[in-house]
N, C-alpha and C positions, 0 to 999 in steps of 0.2 A: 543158844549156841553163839559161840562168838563168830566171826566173821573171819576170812581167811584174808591178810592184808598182801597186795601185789609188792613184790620185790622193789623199791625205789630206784630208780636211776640215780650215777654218778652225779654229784655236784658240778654245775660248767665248771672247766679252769680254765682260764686264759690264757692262749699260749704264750702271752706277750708277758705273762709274770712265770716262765720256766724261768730254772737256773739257767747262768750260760755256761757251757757246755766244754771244758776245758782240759788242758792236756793230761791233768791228774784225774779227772772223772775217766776219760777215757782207759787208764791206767787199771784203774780199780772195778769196770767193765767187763761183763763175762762176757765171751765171745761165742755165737754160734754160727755153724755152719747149715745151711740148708736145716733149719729147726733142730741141730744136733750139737750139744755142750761141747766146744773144743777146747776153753779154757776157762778155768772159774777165774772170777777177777778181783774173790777177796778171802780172808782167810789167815791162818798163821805163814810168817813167812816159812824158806827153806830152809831146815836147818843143813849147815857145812857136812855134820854126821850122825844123818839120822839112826834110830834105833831100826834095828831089825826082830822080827816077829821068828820065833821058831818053837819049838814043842820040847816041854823037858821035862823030866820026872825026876819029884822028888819024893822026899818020903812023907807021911801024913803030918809026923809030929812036926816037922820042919815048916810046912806050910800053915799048920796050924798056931803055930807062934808066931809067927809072923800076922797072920789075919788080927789074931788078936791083940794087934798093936794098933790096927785102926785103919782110916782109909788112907791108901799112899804104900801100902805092907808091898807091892812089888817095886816100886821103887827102893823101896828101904832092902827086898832081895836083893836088887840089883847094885848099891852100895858096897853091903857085903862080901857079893863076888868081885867089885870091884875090888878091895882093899885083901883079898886075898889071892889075885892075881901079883 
């Protein structure tokens, strides 16, 4: 039987070789509160006009020609109704 090996402890690091600690780290820092995520501090930025999420129905064939254009088939919906607005 093999032998069960205990968990290894972290390697010392010195705190003397951290980075230092600077106004852009801070920046990029998720912030919590009392152990509760109030801001995530990395990620895509804002977009000025984001897309919004809603429910639509269409008809089968319509979605099915599109799927089979490949990955990206709702964006390329959402082209279409663009350019037919």
């Amino acid at each position: 039987m093999t032998e069960n090996k205990r968990a290894t402890a972290a390697a010392w690091v010195d705190p003397d070789d951290a980075p230092e600690l600077t106004d852009e780290w801070f920046d990029t820092a998720d912030v919590h509160n009392g152990g509760v995520l109030v801001r995530r501090g990395r990620g895509r930025p804002k977009l000025e006009a984001p897309k919004k999420q809603i429910t639509l129905r269409l008809d089968a064939d319509v979605i099915e020609r599109f799927r089979a254009t490949g990955p990206g088939w709702q964006a390329r919906i959402n082209e279409a109704l663009r350019k037919a607005v």
